[in-house]
N, C-alpha and C positions, 0 to 999 in steps of 0.2 A: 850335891846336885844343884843347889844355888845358885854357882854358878853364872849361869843364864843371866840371871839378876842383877846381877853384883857389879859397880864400878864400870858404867853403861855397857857393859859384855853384850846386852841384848841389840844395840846398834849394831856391834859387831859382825855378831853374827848372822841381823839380818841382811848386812851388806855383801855379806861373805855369797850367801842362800843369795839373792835375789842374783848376785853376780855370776854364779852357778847356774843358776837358771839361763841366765840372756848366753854364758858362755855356751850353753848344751843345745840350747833352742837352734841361735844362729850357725853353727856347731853341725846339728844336726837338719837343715835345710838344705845348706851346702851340701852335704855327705850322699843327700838324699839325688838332687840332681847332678851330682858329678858321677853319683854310681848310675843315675839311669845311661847319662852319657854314658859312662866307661862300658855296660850290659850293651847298647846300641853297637859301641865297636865292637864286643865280643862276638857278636854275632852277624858284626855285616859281612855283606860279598868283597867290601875290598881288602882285601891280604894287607894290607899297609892297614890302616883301622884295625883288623883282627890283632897283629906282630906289636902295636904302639898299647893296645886296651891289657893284654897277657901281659907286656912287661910290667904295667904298671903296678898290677894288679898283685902279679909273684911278687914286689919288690916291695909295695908298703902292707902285704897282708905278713910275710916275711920279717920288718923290721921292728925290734922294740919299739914300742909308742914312746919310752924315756930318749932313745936313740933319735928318732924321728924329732924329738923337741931340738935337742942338743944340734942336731940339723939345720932345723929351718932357723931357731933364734941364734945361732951364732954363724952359720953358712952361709946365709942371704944378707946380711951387712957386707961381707966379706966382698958380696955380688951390687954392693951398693944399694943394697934395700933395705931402707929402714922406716920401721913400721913400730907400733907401740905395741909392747909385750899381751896386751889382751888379742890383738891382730893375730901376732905369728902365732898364739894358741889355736887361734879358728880355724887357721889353716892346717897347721898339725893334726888338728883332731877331725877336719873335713875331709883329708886326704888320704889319713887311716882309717878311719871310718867307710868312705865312699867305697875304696876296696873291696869290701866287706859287704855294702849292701849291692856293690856289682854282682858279684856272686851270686847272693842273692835272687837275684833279681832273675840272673842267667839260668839257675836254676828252674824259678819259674814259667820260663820263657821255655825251656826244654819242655814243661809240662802241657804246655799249648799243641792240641792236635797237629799237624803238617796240614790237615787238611783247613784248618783256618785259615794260616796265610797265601794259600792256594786259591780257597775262595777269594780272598781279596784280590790277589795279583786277577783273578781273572775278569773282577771287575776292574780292571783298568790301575787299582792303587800301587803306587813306584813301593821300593822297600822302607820309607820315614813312613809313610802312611800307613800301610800295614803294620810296621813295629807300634806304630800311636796310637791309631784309633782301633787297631785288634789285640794283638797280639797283649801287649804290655796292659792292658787291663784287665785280660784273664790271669796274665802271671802275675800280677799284683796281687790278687785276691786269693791266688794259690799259698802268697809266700808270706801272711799278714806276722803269723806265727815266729818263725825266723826273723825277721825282721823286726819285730816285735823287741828282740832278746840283743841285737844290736843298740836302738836305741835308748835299753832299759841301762847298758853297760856304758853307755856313751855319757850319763852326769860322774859315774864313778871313776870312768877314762880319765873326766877332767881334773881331776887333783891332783895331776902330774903339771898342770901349770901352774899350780901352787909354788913351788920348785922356783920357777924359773916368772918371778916377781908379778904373777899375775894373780890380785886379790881375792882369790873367790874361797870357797869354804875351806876345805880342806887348810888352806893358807892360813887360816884363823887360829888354828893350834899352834902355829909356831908365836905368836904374837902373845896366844895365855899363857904360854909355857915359857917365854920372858919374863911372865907379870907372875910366875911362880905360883899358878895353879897346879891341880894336882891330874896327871895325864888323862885319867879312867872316868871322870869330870869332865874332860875337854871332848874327848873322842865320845862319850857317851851321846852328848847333844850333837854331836859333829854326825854320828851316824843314823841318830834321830833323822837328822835333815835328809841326808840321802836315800833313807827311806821314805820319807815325803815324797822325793821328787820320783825315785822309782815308781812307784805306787802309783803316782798323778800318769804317767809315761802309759804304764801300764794300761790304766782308764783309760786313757785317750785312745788306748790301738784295738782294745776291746771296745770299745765306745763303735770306732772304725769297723772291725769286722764284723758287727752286725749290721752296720749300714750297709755294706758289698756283700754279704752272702747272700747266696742265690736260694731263692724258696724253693722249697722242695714238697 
């Protein structure tokens, strides 16, 4: 259990964690506003918006997250895009991710009376306005839950860019298992960490759903 200690391990692994972290954070903002967008087209009036938000949606909730890496970091140079391997993970994990909290999201927004966005059309508000200032803040608060369990899985998502040369924790095992430590040692702390970050994920969205629940 040393480990930790031992022949600066402890730099290590806090570069690994803190890199973890900025990957999940940045990771998960993105995920958060691409699925509001991608919720928006699911449920707009125009047919074209509805046909572009479903495709998207079947095709990265659909694909291995390993697959989806294998994707963007070796597909997109191909297309001329070259970006530094901690990028193309942001992307990967914001685009499988967002899916996920479209869903989400979409769900919540089913939960919203008709007669809400009825009221607002009838004050005058077009469909962005009614999605924004009604609609989407009761279905936020319906769906903290679910979404919650997204975000708590998205630090764990990320040790598939361990793989594919981007440093963050999970990565860190392959580096002491060079230096000939012993596996059960490595993963022990290594899952230590991810339960930190869960935990913290956790707090935050609890922290959240009693700021928006509604007194009763």
């Amino acid at each position: 259990m040393g480990i930790l200690f031992e022949d600066g391990n402890f730099a290590l692994f806090r570069d690994g964690f803190l890199r973890t972290v900025e990957l999940s954070a940045i990771s998960a903002v993105l995920a958060m506003l691409l699925g509001i967008v991608l919720a928006a087209f699911r449920v707009s009036p125009v047919p074209a918006l509805r046909a572009f938000g479903t495709v998207w949606v079947n095709t990265f909730r659909n694909t291995p997250l390993t697959l989806l890496f294998f994707a963007v970091v070796f597909g997109l140079p191909r297309l001329d895009v070259h970006l530094e391997p901690f990028t193309f993970a942001v992307l990967a994990l914001s685009a499988y991710s967002g899916s996920f909290v479209c869903e989400v999201l979409r769900s919540g927004i089913n939960t919203v009376p008709l007669g809400q966005a009825e009221a607002a059309r009838s004050l005058g508000m077009n469909f962005g306005q009614t999605l924004g200032l009604v609609i989407l803040p009761q279905a936020v608060r319906a769906v903290m839950g679910p979404m919650s369990s997204i975000f708590i899985a998205l630090p764990r998502n990320s040790a598939v860019a361990g793989a594919f040369s981007v440093p963050e924790l999970f990565n860190v095992q392959a580096t002491l298992t060079d230096k000939g430590y012993a596996i059960f040692g490595i993963f022990f702390w290594i899952a230590i960490a991810y339960l930190i970050i869960s935990f913290g994920v956790q707090q935050l969205f609890s922290f959240a759903e009693k700021r928006l629940a509604v007194a009763r």
